[in-house]
C-alpha positions as CSV (number, residue, x, y, z in Angstrom):
1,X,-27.8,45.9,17.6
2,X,-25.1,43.3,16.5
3,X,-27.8,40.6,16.1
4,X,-29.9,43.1,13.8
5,X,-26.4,43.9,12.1
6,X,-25.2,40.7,11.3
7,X,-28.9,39.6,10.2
8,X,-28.7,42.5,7.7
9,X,-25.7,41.5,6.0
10,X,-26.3,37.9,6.4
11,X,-29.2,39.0,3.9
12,X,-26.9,40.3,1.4
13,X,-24.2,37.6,1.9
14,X,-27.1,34.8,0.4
15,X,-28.9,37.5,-1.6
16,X,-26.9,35.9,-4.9
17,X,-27.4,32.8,-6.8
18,X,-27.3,29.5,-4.5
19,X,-28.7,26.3,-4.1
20,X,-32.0,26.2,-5.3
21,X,-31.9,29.4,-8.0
22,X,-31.0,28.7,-11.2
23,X,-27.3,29.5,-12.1
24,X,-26.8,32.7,-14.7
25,X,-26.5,31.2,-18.4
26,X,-22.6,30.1,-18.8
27,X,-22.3,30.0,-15.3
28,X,-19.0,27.8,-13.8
29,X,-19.8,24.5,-12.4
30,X,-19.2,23.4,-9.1
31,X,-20.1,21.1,-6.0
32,X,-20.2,22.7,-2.7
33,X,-19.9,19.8,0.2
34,X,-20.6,20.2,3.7
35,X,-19.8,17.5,6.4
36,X,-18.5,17.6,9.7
37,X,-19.3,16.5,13.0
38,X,-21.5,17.7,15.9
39,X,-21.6,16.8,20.0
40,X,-24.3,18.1,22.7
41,X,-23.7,17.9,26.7
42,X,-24.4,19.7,29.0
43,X,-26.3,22.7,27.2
44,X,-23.1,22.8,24.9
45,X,-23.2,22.6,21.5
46,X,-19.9,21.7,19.4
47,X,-20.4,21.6,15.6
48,X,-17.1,21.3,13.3
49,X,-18.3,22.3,9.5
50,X,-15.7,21.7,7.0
51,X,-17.3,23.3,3.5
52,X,-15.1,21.5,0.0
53,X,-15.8,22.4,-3.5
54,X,-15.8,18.7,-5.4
55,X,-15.5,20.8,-8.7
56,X,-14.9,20.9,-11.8
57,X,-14.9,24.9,-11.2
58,X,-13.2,26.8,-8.3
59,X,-14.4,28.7,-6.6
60,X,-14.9,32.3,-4.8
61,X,-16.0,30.9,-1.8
62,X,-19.5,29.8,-0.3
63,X,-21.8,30.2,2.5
64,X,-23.2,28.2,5.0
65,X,-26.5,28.8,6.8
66,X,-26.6,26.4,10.2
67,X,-30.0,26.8,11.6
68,X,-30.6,25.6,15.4
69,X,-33.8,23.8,16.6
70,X,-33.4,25.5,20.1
71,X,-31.9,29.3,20.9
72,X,-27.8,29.7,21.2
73,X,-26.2,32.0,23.3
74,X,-25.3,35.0,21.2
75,X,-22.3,36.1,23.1
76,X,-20.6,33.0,22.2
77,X,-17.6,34.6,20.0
78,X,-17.6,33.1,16.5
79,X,-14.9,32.5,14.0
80,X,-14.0,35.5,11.7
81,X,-15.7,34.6,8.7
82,X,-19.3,33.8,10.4
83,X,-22.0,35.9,12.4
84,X,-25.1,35.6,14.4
85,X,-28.4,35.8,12.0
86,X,-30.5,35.9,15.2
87,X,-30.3,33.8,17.8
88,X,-31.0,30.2,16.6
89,X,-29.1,31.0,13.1
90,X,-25.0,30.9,12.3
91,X,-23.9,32.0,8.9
92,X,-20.8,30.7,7.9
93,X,-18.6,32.0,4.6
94,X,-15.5,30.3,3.6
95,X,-12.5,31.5,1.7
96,X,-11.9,30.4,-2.0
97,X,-12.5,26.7,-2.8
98,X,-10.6,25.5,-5.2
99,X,-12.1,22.3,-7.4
100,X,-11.0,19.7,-5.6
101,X,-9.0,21.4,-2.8
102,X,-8.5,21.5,0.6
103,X,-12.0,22.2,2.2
104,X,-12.6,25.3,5.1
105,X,-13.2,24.3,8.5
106,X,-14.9,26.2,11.2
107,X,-15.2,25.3,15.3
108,X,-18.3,26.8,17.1
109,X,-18.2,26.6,20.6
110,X,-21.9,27.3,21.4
111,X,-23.9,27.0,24.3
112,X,-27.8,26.4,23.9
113,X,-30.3,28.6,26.2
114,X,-31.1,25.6,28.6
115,X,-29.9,22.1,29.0
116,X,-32.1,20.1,26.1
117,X,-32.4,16.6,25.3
118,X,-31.4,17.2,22.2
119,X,-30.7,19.7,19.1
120,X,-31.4,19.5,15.4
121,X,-28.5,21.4,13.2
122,X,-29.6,22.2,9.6
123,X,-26.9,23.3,7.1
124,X,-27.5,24.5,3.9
125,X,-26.0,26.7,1.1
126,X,-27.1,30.2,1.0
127,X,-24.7,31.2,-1.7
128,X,-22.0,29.6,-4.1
129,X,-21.3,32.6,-6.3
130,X,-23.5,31.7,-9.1
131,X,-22.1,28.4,-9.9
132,X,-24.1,25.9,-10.8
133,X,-24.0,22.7,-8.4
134,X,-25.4,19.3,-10.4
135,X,-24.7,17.2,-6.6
136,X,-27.0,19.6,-4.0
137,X,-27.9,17.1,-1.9
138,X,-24.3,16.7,-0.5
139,X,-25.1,20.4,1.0
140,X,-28.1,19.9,2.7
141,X,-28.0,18.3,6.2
142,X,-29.8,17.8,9.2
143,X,-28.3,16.5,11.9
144,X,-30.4,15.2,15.2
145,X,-28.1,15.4,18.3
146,X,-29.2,14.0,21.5
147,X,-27.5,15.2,24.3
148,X,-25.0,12.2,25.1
149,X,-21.7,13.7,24.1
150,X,-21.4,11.4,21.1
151,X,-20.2,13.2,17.5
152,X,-22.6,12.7,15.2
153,X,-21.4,12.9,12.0
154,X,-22.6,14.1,9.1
């Protein structure tokens, strides 16, 4: 029931304007960054996201869809601000961004079902409060991590 709960609202957290939709007319414009770092051994899965707001607008705050390549163990416990969105899916929503400012970091300690060669992260922006974002690329990644304990940064 938790899985189907936090899918549900995970729906309405990136049901407003984000990457991709056009921004409302006289919308504020901003530039949501994510980069961070993320290591695989053992069937564990570390990923560090820090999510910045390169302005010129601040922000409300933003979210972050990380999508997995294999299943994650859904009893991992996650940070405050993000939830399961089914098992191979992490949504992650920071506080306010300021243009410019200090950036939000989250930790997931995650454990993949298994022990695989490798996992591919994708992070996106679901939602930026309306703003419109000139730079999107700098908010779309996908990150190949073979299962060698190395960060891989991106």
């Amino acid at each position: 029931m938790l899985v189907a709960s936090t899918a549900a609202t995970a729906v309405v957290l990136s049901a407003g304007s984000g990457v991709g939709v056009d921004a409302a007319p006289g919308a504020v414009e901003a530039d949501v960054a994510h980069h961070g770092d993320a290591s695989l051994w053992g069937g564990r899965l570390a990923v560090r996201l820090h999510t910045g707001n390169h302005g010129p607008s601040d922000l409300a705050g933003a979210t972050a869809r990380l999508g997995f390549s294999v299943p994650v163990v859904p009893a991992r416990k996650l940070p405050d601000a993000c939830l399961w969105g089914g098992n191979q899916v992490i949504y992650c929503q920071s506080g306010a961004l300021r243009a410019d400012g200090r950036d939000s970091e989250f930790l997931l300690d995650l454990r993949a079902v298994g022990d695989p060669a490798e996992v591919s992260v994708d992070i996106a922006t679901v939602w930026n409060g309306g703003a419109d974002d000139h730079n999107p690329d700098n908010d779309k990644h996908h990150v190949l991590v073979p299962a060698t304990g190395d960060l891989y940064v991106y």
